[in-house]
C-alpha positions as CSV (number, residue, x, y, z in Angstrom):
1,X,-5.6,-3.3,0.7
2,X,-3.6,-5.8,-1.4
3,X,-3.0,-4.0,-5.5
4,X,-2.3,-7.7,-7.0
5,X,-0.3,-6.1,-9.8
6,X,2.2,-5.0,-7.8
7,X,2.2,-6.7,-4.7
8,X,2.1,-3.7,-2.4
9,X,-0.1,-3.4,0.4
10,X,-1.9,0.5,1.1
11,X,-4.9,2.3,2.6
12,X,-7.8,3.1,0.3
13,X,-7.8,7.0,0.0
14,X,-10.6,7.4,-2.1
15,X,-11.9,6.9,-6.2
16,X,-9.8,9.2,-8.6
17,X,-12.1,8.2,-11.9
18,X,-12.1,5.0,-12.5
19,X,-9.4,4.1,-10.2
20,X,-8.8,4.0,-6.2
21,X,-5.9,5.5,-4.9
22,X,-4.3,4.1,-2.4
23,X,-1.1,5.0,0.0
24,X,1.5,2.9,1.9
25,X,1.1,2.2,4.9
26,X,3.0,4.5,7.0
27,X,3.2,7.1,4.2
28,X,4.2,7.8,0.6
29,X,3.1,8.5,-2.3
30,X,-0.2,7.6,-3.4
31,X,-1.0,5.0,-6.6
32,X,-3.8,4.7,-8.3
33,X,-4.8,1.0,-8.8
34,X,-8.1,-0.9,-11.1
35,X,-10.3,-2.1,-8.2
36,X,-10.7,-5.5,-9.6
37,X,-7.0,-5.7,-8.9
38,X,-7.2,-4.4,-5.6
39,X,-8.7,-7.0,-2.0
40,X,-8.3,-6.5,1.9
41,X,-4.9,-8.2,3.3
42,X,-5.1,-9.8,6.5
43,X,-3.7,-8.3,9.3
44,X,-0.5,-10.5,9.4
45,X,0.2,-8.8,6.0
46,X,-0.7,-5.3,6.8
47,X,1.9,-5.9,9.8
48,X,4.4,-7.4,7.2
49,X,4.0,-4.1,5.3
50,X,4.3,-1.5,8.6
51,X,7.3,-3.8,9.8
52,X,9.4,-3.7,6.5
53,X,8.5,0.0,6.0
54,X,10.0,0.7,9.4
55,X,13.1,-1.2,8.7
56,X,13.7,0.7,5.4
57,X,13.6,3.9,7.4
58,X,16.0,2.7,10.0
59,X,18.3,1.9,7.7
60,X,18.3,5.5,5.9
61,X,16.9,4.3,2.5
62,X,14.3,6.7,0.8
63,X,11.3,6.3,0.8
C-alpha cells in the first residue's frame, strides 16, 4: 500500500480507529495512515521499496 502523504510504501496491518496501520516492507515500525490517503502500489513499486530497504541495510544505516 502507497500512504500518498508521505510517499512510503507498507503492508496493511490492520484498522487502529479510524486509521490503518501499516508497516514497511521488510520491517519497521508501524504508521498509522487516513485510508483515503492510502491505494495498492504496483508490484514494480513494492519491489522499489524491498530493493532500497535492502540497500539501506547493507550499508549500516538504521532503520
Amino acid at each position: 500500500m502507497l500512504d500518498t502523504r508521505s510517499d512510503r510504501v507498507g503492508e496493511f496491518r490492520g484498522v487502529a480507529g479510524p486509521y490503518w496501520s501499516l508497516r514497511p516492507v521488510g520491517g519497521g515500525a508501524e504508521w498509522e495512515a487516513e485510508p483515503a490517503h492510502v491505494r495498492p502500489v504496483s508490484p514494480e513499486q513494492r519491489l522499489h521499496a524491498e530493493t532500497a530497504r535492502a540497500n539501506a541495510r547493507s550499508r549500516g544505516e538504521r532503520l
